[in-house]
C-alpha positions in Angstrom: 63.4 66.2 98.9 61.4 69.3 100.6 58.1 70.8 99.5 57.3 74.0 100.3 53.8 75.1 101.9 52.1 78.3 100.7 49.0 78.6 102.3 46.9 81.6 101.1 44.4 81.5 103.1 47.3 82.1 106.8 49.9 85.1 106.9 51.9 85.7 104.5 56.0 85.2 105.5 57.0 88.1 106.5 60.7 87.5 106.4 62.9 84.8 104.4 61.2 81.7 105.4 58.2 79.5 104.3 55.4 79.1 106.7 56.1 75.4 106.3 58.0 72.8 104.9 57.6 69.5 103.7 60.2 66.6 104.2 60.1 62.8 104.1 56.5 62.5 106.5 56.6 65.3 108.3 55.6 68.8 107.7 58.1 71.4 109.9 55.5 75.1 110.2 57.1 77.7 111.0 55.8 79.7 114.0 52.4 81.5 114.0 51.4 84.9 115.6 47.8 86.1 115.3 47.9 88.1 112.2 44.6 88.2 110.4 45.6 87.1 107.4 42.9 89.5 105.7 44.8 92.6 107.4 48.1 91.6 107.8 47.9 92.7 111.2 47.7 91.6 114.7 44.3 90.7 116.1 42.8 92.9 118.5 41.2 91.7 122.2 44.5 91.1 123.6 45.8 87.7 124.3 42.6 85.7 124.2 42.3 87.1 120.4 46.0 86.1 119.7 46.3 82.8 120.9 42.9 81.6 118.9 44.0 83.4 115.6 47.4 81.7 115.7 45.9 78.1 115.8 43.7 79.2 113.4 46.5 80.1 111.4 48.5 77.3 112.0 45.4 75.0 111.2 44.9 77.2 107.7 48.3 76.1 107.1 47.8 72.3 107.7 44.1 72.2 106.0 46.1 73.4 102.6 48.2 70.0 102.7 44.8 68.1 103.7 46.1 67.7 107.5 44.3 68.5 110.8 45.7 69.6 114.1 45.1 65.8 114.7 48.8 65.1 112.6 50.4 67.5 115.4 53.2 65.5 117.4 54.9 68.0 118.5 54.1 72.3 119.4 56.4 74.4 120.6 54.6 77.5 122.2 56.7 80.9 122.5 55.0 83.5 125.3 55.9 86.9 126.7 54.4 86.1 130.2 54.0 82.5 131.7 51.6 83.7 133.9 49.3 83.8 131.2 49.7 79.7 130.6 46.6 79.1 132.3 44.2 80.6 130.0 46.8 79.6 126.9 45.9 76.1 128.1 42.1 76.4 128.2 42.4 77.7 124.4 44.9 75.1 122.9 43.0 72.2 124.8 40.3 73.0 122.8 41.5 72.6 119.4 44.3 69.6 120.7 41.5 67.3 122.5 42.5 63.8 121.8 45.9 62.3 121.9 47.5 65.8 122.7 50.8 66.8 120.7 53.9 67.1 122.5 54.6 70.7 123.8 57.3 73.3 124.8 56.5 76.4 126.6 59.2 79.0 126.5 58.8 82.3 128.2 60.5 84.8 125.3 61.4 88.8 125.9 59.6 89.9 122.8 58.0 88.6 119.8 57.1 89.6 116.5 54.9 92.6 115.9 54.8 92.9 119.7 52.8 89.3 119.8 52.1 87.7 123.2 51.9 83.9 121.5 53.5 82.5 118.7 53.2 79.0 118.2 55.4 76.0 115.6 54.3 72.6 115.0 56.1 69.2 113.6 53.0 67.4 112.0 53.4 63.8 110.5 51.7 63.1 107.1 50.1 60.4 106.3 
């Protein structure tokens, strides 16, 4: 049976989904871009910005089912411009230290609201 996350304190959907779902022990969030949840809008300060307010958002989603970015086994990260991976990397190292979730990279044409990072995660409960 599936549970579905509403975390108010990450972006609203802005389309038909749920920005996660529960089933069995793992927890399925949908991507995140970084939309300040206050504004609804994307961050400014370019890329930098964006890649910290999507983990942020992602980890807002997580905290509201009592899970850390520590329950991540698996990430899938959608970019505009691979080139940019090395700076992507210094960010997301820093809030995946230990015991690193799996990871996709997938260079994309376009995102959302003209993002330059969305990221999804597969997180095991407990």
């Amino acid at each position: 049976m599936k549970r579905i996350v509403l975390s108010l304190d990450a972006p609203k959907p802005v389309g038909p989904y749920s920005q996660a779902v529960i089933s069995d022990k793992f927890v399925f969030c949908s991507g995140q871009i970084g939309i300040d949840p206050a504004t609804g809008k994307l961050v400014e300060g370019g890329l930098e910005s964006e890649v910290k307010q999507c983990i942020q958002n992602l980890e807002q989603v997580l905290t509201s089912i009592g899970l850390i970015t520590r329950n991540v086994v698996k990430t899938t990260v959608f970019v505009t411009d691979l080139d940019d991976l090395k700076m992507i990397n210094e960010i997301y190292a820093h809030h995946f230290k230990k015991d690193p979730p799996a990871r996709s990279i997938v260079e994309v044409k376009q995102l959302p609201f003209k993002a330059k990072i969305m990221i999804e995660a597969i997180a095991e409960t407990y």
